[in-house]
PyMOL Python script that loads the backbone (N, CA, C, O; Angstrom):
from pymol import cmd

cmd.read_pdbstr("""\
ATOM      1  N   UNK A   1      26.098  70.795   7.305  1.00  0.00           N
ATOM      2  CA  UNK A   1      25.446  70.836   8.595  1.00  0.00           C
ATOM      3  C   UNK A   1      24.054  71.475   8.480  1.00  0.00           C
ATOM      4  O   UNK A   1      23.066  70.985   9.026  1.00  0.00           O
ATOM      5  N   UNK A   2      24.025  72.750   7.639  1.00  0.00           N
ATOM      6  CA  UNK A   2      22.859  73.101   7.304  1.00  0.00           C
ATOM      7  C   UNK A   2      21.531  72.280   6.526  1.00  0.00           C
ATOM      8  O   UNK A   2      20.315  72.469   6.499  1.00  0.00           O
ATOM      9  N   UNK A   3      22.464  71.274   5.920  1.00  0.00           N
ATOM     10  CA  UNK A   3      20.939  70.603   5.157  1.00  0.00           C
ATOM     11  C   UNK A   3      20.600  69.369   6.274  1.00  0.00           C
ATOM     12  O   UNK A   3      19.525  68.775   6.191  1.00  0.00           O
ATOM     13  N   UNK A   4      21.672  68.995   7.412  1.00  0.00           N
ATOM     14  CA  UNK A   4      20.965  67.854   8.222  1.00  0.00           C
ATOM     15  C   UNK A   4      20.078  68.576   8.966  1.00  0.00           C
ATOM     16  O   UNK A   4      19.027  67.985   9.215  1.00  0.00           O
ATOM     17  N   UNK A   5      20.221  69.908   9.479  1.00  0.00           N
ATOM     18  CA  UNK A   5      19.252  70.404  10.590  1.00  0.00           C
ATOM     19  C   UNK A   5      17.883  70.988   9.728  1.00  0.00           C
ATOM     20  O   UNK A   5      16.938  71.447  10.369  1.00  0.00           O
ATOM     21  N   UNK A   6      17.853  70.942   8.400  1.00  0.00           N
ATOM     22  CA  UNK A   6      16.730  70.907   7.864  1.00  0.00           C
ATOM     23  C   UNK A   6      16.143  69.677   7.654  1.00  0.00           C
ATOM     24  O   UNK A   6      14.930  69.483   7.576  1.00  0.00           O
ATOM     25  N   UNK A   7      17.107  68.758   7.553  1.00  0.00           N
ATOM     26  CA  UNK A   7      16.154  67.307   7.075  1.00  0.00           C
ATOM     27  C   UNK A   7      15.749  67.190   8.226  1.00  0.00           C
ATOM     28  O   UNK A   7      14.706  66.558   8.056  1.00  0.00           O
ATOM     29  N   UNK A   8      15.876  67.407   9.587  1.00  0.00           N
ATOM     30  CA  UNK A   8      15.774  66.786  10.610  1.00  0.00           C
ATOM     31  C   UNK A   8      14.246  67.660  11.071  1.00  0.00           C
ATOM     32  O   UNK A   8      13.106  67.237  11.264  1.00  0.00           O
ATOM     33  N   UNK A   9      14.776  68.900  11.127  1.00  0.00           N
ATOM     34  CA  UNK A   9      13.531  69.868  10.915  1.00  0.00           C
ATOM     35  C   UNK A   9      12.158  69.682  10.454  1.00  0.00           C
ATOM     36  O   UNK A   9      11.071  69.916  10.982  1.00  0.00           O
ATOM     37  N   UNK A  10      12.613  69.045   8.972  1.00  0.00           N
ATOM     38  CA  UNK A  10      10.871  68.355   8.152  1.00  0.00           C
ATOM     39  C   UNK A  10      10.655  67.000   9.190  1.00  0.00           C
ATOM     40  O   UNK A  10       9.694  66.782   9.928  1.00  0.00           O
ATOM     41  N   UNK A  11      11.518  66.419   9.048  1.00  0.00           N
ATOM     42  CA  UNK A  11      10.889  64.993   9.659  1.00  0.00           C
ATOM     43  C   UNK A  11      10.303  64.999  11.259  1.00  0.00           C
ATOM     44  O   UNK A  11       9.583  64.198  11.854  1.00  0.00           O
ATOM     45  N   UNK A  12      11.007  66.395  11.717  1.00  0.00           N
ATOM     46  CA  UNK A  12       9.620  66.405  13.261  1.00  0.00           C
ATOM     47  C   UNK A  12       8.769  66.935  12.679  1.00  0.00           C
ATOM     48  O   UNK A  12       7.703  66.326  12.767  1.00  0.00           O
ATOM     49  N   UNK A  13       8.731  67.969  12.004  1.00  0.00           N
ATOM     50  CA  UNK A  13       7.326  68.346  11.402  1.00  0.00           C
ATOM     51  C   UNK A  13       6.314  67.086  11.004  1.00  0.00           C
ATOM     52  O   UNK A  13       5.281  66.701  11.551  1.00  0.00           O
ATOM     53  N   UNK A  14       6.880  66.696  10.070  1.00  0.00           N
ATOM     54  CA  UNK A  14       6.395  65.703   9.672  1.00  0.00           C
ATOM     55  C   UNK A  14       5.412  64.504  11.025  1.00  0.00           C
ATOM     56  O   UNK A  14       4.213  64.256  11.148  1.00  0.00           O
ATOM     57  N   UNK A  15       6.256  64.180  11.564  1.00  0.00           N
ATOM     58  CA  UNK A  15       5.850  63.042  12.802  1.00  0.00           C
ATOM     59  C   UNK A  15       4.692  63.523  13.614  1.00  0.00           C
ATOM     60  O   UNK A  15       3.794  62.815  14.070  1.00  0.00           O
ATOM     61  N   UNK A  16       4.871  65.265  13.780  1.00  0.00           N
ATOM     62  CA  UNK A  16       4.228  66.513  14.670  1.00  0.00           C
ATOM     63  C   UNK A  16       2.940  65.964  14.225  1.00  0.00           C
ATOM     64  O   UNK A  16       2.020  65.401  14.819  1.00  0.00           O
ATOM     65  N   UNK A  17       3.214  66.396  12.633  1.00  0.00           N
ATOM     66  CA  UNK A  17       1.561  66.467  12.261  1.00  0.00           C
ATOM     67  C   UNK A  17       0.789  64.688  12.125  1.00  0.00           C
ATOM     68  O   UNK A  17      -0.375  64.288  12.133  1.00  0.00           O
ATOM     69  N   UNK A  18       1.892  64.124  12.029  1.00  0.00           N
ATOM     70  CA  UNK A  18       1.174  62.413  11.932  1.00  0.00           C
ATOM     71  C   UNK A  18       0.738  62.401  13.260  1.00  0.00           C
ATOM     72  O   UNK A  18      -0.218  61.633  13.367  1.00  0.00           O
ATOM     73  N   UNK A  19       1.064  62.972  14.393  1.00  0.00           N
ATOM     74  CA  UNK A  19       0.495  62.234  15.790  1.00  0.00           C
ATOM     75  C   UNK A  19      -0.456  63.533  16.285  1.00  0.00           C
ATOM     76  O   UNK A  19      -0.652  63.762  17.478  1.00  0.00           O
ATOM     77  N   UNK A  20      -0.984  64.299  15.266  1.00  0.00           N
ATOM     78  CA  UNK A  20      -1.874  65.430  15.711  1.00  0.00           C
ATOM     79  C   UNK A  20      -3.256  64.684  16.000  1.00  0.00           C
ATOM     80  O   UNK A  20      -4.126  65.364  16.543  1.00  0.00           O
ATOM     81  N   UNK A  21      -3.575  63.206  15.657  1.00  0.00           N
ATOM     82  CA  UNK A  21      -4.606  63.176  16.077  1.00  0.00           C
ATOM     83  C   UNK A  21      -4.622  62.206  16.833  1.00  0.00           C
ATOM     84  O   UNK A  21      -5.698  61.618  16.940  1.00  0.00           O
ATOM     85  N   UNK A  22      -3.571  61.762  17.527  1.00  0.00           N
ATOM     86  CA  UNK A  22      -3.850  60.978  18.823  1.00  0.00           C
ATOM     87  C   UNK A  22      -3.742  62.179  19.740  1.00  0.00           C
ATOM     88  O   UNK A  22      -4.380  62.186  20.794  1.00  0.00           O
ATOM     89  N   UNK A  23      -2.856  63.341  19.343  1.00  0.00           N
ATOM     90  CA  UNK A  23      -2.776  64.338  20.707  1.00  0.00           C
ATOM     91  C   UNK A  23      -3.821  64.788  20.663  1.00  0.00           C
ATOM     92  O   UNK A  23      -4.156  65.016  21.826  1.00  0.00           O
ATOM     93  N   UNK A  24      -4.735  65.127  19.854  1.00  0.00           N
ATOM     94  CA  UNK A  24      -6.269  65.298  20.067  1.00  0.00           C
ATOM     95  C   UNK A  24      -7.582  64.846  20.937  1.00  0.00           C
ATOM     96  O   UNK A  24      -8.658  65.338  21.278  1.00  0.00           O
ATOM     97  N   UNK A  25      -6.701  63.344  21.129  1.00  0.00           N
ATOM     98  CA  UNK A  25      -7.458  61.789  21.616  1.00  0.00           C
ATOM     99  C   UNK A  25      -8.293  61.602  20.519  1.00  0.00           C
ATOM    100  O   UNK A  25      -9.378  61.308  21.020  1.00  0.00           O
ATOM    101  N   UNK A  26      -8.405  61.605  19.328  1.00  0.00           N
ATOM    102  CA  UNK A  26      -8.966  61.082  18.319  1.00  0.00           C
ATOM    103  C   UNK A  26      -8.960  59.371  17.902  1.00  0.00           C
ATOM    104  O   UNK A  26      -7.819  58.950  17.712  1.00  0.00           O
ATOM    105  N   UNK A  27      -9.928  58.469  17.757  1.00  0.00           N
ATOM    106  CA  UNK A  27      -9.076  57.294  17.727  1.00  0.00           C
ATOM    107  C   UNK A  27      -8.051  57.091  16.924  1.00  0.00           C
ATOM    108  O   UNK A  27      -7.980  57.876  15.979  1.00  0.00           O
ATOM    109  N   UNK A  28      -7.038  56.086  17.024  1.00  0.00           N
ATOM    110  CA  UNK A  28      -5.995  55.995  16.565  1.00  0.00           C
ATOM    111  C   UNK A  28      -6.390  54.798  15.326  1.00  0.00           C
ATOM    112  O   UNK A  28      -7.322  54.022  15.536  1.00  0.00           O
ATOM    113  N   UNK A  29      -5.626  54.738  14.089  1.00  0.00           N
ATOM    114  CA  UNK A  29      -5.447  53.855  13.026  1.00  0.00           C
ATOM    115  C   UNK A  29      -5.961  52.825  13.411  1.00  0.00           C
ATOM    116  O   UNK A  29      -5.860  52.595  14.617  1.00  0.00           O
ATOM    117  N   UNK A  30      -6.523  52.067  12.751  1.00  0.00           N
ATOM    118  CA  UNK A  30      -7.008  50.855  13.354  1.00  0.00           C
ATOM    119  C   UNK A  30      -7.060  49.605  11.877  1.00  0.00           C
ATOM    120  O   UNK A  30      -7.090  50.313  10.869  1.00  0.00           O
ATOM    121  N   UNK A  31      -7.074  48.466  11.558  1.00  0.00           N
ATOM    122  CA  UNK A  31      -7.101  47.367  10.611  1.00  0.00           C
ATOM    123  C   UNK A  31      -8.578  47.669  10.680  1.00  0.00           C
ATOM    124  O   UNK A  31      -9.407  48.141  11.459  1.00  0.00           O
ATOM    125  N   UNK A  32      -8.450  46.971   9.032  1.00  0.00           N
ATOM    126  CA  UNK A  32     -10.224  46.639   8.776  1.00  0.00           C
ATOM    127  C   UNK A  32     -10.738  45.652   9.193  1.00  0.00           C
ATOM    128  O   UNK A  32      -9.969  44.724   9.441  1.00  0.00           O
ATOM    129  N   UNK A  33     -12.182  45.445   9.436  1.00  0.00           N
ATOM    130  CA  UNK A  33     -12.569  44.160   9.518  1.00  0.00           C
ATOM    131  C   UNK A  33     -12.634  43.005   8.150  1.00  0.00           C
ATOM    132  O   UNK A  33     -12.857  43.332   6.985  1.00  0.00           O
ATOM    133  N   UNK A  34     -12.464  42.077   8.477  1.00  0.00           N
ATOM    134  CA  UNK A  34     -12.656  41.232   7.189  1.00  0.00           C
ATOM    135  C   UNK A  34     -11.678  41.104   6.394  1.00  0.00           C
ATOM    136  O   UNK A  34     -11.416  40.047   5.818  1.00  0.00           O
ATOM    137  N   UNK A  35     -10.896  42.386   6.251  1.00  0.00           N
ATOM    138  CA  UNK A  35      -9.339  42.072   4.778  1.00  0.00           C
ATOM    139  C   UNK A  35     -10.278  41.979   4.188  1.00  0.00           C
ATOM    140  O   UNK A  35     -11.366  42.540   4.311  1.00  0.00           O
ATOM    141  N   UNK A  36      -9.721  40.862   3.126  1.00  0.00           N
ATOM    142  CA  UNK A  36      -9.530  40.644   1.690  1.00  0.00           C
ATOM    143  C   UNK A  36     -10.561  40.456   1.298  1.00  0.00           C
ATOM    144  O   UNK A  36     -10.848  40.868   0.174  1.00  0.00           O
ATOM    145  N   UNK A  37     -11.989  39.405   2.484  1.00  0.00           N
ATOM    146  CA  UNK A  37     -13.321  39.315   2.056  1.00  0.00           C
ATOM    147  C   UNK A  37     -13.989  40.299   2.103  1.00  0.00           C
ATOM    148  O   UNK A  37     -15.022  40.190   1.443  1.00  0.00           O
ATOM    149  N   UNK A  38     -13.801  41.645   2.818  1.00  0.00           N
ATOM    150  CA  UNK A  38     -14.513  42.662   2.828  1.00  0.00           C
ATOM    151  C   UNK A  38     -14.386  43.652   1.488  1.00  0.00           C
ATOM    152  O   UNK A  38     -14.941  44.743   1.364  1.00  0.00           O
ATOM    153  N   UNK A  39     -13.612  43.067   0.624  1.00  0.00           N
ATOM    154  CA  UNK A  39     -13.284  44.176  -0.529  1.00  0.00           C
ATOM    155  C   UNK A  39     -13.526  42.831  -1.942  1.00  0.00           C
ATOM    156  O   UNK A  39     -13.126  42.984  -3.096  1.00  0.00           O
ATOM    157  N   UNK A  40     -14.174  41.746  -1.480  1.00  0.00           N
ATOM    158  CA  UNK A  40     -14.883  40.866  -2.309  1.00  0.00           C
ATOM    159  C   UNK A  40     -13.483  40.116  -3.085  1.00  0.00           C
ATOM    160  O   UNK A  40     -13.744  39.658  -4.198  1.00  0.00           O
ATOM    161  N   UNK A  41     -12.051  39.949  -2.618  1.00  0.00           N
ATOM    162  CA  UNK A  41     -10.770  39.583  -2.864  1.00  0.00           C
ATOM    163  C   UNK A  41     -10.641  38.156  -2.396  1.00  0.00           C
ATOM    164  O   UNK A  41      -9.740  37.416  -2.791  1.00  0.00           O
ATOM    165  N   UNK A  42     -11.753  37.725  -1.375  1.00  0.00           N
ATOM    166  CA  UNK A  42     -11.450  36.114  -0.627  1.00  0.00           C
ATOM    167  C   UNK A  42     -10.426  35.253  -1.758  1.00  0.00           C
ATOM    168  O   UNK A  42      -9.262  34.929  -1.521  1.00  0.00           O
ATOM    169  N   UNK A  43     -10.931  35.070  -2.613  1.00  0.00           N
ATOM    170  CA  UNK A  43     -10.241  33.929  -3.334  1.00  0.00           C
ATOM    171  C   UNK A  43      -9.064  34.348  -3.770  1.00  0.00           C
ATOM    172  O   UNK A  43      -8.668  33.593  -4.658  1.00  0.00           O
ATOM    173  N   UNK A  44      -8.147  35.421  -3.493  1.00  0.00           N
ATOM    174  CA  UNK A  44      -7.091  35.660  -3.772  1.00  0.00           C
ATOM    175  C   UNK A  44      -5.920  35.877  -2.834  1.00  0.00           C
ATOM    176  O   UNK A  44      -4.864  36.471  -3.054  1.00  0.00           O
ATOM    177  N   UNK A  45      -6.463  35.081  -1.419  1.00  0.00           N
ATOM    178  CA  UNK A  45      -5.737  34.426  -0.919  1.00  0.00           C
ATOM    179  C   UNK A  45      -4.576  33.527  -0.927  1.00  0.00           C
ATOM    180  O   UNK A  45      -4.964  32.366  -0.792  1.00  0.00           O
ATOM    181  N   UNK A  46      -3.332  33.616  -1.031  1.00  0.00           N
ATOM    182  CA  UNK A  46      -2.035  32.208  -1.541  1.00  0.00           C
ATOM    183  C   UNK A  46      -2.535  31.008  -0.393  1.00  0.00           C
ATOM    184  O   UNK A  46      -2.677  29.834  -0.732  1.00  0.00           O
ATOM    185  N   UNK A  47      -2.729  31.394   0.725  1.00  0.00           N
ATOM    186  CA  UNK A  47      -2.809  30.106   1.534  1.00  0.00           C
ATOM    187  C   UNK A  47      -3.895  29.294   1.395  1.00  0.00           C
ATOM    188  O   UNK A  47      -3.848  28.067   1.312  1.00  0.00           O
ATOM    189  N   UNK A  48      -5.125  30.149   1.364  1.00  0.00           N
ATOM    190  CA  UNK A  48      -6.543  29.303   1.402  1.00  0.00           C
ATOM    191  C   UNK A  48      -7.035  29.134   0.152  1.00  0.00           C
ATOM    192  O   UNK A  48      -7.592  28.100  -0.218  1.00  0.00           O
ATOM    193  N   UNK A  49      -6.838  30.212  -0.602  1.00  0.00           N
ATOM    194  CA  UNK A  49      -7.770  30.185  -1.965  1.00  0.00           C
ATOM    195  C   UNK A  49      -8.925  30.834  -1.694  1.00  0.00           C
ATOM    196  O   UNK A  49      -9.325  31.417  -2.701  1.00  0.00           O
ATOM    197  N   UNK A  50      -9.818  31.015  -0.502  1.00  0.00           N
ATOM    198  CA  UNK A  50     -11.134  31.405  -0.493  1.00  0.00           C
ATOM    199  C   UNK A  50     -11.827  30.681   0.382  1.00  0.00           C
ATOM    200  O   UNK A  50     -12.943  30.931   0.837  1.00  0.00           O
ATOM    201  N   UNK A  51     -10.858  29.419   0.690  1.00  0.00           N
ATOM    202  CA  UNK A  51     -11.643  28.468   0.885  1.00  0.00           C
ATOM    203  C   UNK A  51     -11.156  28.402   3.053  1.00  0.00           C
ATOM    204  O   UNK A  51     -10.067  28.328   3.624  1.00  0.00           O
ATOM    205  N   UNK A  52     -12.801  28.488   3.664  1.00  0.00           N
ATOM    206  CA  UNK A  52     -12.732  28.568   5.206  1.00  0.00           C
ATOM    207  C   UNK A  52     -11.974  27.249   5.743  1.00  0.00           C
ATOM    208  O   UNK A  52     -11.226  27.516   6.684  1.00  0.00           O
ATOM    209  N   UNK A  53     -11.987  26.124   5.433  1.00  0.00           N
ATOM    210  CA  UNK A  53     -11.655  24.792   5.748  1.00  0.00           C
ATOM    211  C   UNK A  53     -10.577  25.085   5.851  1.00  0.00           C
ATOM    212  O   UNK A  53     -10.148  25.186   7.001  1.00  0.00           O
ATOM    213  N   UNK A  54      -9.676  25.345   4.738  1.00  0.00           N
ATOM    214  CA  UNK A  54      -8.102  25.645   4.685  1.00  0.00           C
ATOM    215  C   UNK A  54      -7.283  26.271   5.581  1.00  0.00           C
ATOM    216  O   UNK A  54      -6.443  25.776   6.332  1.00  0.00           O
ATOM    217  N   UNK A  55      -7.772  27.972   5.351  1.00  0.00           N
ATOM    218  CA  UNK A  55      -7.813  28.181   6.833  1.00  0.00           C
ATOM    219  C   UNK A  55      -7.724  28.230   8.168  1.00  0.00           C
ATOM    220  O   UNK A  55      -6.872  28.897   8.754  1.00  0.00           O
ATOM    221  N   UNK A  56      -8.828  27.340   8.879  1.00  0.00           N
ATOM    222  CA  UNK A  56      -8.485  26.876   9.795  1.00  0.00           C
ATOM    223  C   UNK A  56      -7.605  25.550   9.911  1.00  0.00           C
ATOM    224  O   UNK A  56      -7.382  25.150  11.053  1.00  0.00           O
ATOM    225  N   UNK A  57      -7.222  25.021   9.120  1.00  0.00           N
ATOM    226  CA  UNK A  57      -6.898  23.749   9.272  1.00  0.00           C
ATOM    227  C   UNK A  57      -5.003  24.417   9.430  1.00  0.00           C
ATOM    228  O   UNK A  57      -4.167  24.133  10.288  1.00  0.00           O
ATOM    229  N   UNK A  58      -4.917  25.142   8.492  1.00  0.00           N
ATOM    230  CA  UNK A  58      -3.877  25.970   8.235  1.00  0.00           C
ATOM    231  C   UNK A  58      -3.320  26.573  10.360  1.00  0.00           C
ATOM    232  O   UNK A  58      -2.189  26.541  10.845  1.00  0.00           O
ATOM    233  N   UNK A  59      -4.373  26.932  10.910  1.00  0.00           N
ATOM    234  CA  UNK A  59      -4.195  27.955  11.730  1.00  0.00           C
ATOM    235  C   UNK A  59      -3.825  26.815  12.891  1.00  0.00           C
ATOM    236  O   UNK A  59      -2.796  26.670  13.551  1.00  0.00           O
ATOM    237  N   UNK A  60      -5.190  25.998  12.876  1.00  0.00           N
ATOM    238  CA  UNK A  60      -4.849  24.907  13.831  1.00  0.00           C
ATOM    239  C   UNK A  60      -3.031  24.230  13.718  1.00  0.00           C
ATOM    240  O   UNK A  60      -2.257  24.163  14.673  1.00  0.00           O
ATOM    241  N   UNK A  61      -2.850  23.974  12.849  1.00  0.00           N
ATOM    242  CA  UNK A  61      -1.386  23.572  12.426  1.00  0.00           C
ATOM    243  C   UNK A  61      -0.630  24.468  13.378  1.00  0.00           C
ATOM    244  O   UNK A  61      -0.261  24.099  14.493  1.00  0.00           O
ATOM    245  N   UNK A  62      -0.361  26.029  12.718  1.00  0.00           N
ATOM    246  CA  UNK A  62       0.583  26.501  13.757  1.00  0.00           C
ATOM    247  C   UNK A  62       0.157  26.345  15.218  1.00  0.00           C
ATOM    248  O   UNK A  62       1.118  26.480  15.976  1.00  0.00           O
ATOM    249  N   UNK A  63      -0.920  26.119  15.788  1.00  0.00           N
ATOM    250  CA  UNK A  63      -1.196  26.088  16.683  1.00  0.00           C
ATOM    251  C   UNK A  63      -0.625  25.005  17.162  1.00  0.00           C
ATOM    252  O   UNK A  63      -0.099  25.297  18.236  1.00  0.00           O
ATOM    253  N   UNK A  64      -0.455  23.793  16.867  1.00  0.00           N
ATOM    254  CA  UNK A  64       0.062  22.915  17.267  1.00  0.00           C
ATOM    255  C   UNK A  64       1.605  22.514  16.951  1.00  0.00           C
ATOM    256  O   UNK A  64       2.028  21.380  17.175  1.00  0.00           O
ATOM    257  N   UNK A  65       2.483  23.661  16.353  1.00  0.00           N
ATOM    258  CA  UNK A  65       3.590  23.808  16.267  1.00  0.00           C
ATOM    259  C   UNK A  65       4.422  24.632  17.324  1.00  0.00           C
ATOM    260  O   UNK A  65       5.601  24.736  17.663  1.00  0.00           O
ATOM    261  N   UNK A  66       3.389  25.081  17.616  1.00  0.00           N
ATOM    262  CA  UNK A  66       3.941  26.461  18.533  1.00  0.00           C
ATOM    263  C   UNK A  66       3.590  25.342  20.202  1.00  0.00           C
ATOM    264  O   UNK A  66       4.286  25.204  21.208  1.00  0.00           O
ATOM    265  N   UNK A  67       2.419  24.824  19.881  1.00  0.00           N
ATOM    266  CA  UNK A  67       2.125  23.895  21.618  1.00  0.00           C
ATOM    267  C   UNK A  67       3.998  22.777  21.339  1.00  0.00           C
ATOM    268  O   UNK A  67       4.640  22.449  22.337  1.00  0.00           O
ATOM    269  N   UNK A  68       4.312  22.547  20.438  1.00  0.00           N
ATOM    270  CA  UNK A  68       5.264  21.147  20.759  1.00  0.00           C
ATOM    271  C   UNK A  68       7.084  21.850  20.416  1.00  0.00           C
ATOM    272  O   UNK A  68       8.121  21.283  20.072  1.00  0.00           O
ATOM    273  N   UNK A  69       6.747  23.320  20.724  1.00  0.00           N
ATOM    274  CA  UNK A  69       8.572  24.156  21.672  1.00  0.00           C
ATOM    275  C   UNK A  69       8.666  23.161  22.628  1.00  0.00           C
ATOM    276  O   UNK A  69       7.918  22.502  23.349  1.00  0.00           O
ATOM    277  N   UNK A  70      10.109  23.307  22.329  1.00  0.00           N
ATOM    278  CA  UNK A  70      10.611  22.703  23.870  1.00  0.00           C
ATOM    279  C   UNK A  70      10.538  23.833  24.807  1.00  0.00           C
ATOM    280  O   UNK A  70      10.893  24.994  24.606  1.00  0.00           O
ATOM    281  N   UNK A  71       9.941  23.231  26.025  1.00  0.00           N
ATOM    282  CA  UNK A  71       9.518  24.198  27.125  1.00  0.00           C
ATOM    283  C   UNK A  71      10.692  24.591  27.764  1.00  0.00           C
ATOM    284  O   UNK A  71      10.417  25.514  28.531  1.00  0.00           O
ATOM    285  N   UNK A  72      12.197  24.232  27.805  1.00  0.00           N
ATOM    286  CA  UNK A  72      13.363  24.195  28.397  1.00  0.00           C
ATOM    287  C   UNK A  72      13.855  25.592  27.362  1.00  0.00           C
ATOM    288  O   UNK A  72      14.498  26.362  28.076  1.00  0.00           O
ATOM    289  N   UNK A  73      13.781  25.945  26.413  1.00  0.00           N
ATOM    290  CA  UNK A  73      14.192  26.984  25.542  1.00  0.00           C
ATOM    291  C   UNK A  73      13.338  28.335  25.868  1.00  0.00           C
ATOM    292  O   UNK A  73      13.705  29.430  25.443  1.00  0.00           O
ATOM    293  N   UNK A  74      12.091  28.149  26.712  1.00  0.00           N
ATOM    294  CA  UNK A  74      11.231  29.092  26.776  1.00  0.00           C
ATOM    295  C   UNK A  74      11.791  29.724  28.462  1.00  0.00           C
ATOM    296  O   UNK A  74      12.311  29.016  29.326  1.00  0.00           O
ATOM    297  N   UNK A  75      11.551  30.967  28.558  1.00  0.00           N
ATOM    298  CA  UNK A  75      11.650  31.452  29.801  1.00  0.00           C
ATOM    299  C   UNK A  75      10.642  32.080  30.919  1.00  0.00           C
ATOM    300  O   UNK A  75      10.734  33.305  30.846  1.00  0.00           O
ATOM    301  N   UNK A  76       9.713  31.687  31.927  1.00  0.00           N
ATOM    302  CA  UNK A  76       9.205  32.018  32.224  1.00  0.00           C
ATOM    303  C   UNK A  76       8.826  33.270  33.487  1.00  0.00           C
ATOM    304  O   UNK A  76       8.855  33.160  34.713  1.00  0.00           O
ATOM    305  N   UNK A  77       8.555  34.184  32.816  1.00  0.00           N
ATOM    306  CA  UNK A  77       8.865  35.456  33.536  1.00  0.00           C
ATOM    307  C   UNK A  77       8.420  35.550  34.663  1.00  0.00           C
ATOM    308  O   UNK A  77       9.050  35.953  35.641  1.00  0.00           O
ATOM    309  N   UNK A  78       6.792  35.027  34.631  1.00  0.00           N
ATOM    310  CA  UNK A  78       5.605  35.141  35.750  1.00  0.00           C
ATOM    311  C   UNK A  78       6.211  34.560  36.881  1.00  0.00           C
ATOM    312  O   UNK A  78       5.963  34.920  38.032  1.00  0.00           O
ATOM    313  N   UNK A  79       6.988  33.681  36.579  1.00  0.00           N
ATOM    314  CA  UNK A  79       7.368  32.839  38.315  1.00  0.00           C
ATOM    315  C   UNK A  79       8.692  33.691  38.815  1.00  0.00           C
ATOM    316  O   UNK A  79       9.523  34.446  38.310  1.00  0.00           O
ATOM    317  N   UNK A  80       8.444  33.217  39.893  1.00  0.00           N
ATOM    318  CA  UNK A  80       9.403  34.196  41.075  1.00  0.00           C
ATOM    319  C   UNK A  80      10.601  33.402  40.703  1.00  0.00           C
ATOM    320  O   UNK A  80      10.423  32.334  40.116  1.00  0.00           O
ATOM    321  N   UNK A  81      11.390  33.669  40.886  1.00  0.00           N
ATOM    322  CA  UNK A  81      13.320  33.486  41.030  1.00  0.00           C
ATOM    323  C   UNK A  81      13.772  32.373  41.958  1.00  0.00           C
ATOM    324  O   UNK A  81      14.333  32.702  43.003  1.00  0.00           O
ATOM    325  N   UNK A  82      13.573  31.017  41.668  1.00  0.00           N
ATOM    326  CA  UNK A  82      14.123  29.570  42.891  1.00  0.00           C
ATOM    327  C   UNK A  82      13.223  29.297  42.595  1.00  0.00           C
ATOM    328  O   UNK A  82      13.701  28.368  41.943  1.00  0.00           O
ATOM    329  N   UNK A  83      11.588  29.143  42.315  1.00  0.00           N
ATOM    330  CA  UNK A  83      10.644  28.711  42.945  1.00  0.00           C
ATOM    331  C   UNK A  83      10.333  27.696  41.904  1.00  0.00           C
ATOM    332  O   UNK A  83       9.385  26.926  42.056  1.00  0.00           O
TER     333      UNK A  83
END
""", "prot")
cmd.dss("prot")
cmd.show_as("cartoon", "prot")
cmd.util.cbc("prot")
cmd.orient("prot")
């Protein structure tokens, strides 16, 4: 019993000090811009290779996988209840 109320002990510590700088209002974590091209990695991409064409052609795809759900499987929250 004694070593769970210590493990438990570090791990608020722990969390305490990970969220010391949002309780600060400091900004919070944020992604980089760019990925992989910003660290000169583009071409080591699996999907594109490097290459922008791919890419989008890639993106457009899901895009048009995701437009042709059946709309009967989807639930729509925004509308009122009968209507």
């Amino acid at each position: 019993m004694l070593l769970w109320l210590m493990v438990l002990a570090v791990m608020l510590i722990v969390v305490g000090v990970m969220s010391v700088g949002v309780l600060l209002g400091r900004k919070p974590i944020s992604g980089s811009c760019g990925g992989l091209n910003n660290l000169g990695l583009k071409q080591g991409c699996d999907i594109c290779g490097g290459k922008d064409e791919v890419c989008e052609e890639q993106q457009r795809k899901e895009k048009l996988k995701l437009a042709a759900c059946k709309p009967e499987l989807a639930f729509d929250a925004s509308r009122k209840p009968g209507a």
